[in-house]
N, C-alpha and C positions, 0 to 999 in steps of 0.2 A: 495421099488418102483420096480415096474416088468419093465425087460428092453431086448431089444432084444439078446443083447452085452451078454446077460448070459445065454446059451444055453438049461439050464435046466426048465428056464421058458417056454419053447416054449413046448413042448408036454403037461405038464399034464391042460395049462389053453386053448388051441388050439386043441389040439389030430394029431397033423401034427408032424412028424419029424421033424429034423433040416433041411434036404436038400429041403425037401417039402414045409419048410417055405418058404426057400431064395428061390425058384423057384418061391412063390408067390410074393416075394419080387421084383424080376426082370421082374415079367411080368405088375405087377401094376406099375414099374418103367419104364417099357417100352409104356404104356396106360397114361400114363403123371401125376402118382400119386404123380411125386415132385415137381409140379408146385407148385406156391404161390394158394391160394385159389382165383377164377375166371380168372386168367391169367393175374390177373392185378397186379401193382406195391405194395407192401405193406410191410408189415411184414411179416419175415421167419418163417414158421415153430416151433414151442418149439421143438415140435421133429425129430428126424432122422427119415425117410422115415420106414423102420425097427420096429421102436417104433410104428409107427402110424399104419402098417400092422399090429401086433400084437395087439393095441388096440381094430382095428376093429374085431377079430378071435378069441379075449376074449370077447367081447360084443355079436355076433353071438352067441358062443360057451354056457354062460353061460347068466343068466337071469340078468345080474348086471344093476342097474340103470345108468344113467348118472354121478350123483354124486358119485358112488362109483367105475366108471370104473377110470373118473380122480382123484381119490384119488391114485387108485394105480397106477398110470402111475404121479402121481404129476404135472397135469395140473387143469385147473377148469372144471366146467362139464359142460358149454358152449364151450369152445376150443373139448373136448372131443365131445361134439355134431358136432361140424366144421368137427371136422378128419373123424367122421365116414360118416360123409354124401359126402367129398370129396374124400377119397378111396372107399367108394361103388360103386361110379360112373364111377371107371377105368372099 
């Protein structure tokens, strides 16, 4: 499972640095990417803010379907549809 926490994931499926990443990280964090999904009350997140930046910059980056982006991030490939449409939008 590709995860942010493991530094080495982040360039060759991104093409960004490490520091380049958490820059995108903190400015999608700062653009309200850790809200719940519509700012309404629900359920958290599967993933760390982190993870779901990287989902979205491996799905950009590379041609992977839906179901094969949540494979490797171990969500389903409807959650994986949610993430990416609600951090594009930061």
């Amino acid at each position: 499972m590709i995860t942010a926490s493991r530094p080495e994931w982040i360039a060759p499926f991104t093409g960004l640095e490490p520091g380049q990443f958490r820059k995108l990280v903190r400015v999608v964090a700062q653009r309200g990417g850790d809200e719940i999904a519509d700012g309404r009350p629900g359920r958290q997140w599967a993933l760390p803010l982190a993870d779901r930046v990287l989902l979205v910059a491996v799905y950009w980056r590379t041609n992977l379907t839906m179901r094969q982006i949540g494979a490797l991030f171990g969500v389903s490939h409807s959650a994986a549809h949610r993430v990416i449409d609600k951090v594009s939008r930061c």
